[in-house]
PAMI-923081 format. One record per residue (C-alpha): x, y, z; residue in one letter. Coordinates in pm, whole numbers, padded with zeros to 5 digits, always signed. Layout:
# PAMI-923081
XYZa...
# end
This chain:
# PAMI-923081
+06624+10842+15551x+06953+11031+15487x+07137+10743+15640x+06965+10469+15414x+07027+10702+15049x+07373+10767+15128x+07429+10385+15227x+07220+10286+14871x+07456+10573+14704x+07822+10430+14861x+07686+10035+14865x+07481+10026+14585x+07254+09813+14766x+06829+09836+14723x+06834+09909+15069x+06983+09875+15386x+06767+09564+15544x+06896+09385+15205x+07253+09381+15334x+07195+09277+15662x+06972+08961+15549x+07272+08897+15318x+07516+08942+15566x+07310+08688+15837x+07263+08462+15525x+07665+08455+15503x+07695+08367+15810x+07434+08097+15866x+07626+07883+15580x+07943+07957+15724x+07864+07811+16014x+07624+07520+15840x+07967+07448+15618x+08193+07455+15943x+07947+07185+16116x+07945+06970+15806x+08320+07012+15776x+08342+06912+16179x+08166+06594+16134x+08327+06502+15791x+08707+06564+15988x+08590+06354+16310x+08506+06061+16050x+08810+05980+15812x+08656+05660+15638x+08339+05944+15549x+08632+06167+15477x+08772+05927+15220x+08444+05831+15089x+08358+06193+15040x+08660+06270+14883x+08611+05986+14610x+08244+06055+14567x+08368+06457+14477x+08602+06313+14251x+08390+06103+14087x+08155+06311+14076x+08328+06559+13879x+08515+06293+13652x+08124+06229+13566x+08065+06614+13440x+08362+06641+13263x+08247+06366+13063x+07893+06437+13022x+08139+06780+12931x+08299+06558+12639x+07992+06382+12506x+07789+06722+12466x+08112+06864+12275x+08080+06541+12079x+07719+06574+12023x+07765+06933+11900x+08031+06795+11693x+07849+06535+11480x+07559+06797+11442x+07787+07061+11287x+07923+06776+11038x+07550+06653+10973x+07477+07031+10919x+07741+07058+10700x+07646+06724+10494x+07333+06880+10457x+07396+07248+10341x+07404+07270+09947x+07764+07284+09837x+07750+07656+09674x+07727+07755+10060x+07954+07520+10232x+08233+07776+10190x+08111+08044+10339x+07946+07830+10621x+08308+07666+10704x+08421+08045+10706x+08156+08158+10967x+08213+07856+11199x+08524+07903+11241x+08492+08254+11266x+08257+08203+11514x+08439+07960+11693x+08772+08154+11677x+08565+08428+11912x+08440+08231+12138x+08774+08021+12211x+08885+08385+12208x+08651+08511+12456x+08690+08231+12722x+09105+08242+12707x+09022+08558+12790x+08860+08503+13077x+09128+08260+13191x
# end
């Protein structure tokens, strides 16, 4: 009992049997990744078609990426179309606050 507090204290782990199943979990993809990884190097026309299929793949997010900025985009201007004109001003002024903060907030994480 003394053992598990003080390792819940210094870890900050629920308990003890957490980080072991965490720790075997670790492992068990490590080892499922280093098999895949094996059988994807013994193979290099797989390799190759892997490689392009990752690529694509991600040259497809990055635009579904674009189209929901675009999306957003033509919303705000419909929204803006729409909003009566004695508070367009101080609409423009809170997007772009808004905006400014969150541009803010991800450089930040950068």
């Amino acid at each position: 009992m003394v053992v598990d507090q003080m390792l819940k204290n210094t870890i900050g782990v629920t308990n003890t049997e957490d980080l072991i199943i965490e720790a075997v979990r670790d492992l068990v993809k490590d080892e499922i990744k280093h098999q895949i990884k094996q059988k994807i190097d013994e193979d290099p026309q797989l390799k190759a078609e892997m490689k392009q299929a990752v690529k694509d793949f991600l040259d497809a997010k990055m635009r579904e990426g674009y189209a929901i900025f675009k999306l957003t985009k033509c919303t705000a201007e419909l929204g803006m179309r729409i909003v009566p004109d004695d508070m367009k001003a101080q609409l423009s002024k809170d997007v772009a606050e808004f905006i400014e903060k969150e541009v803010t907030q991800v450089i930040e994480k950068m």
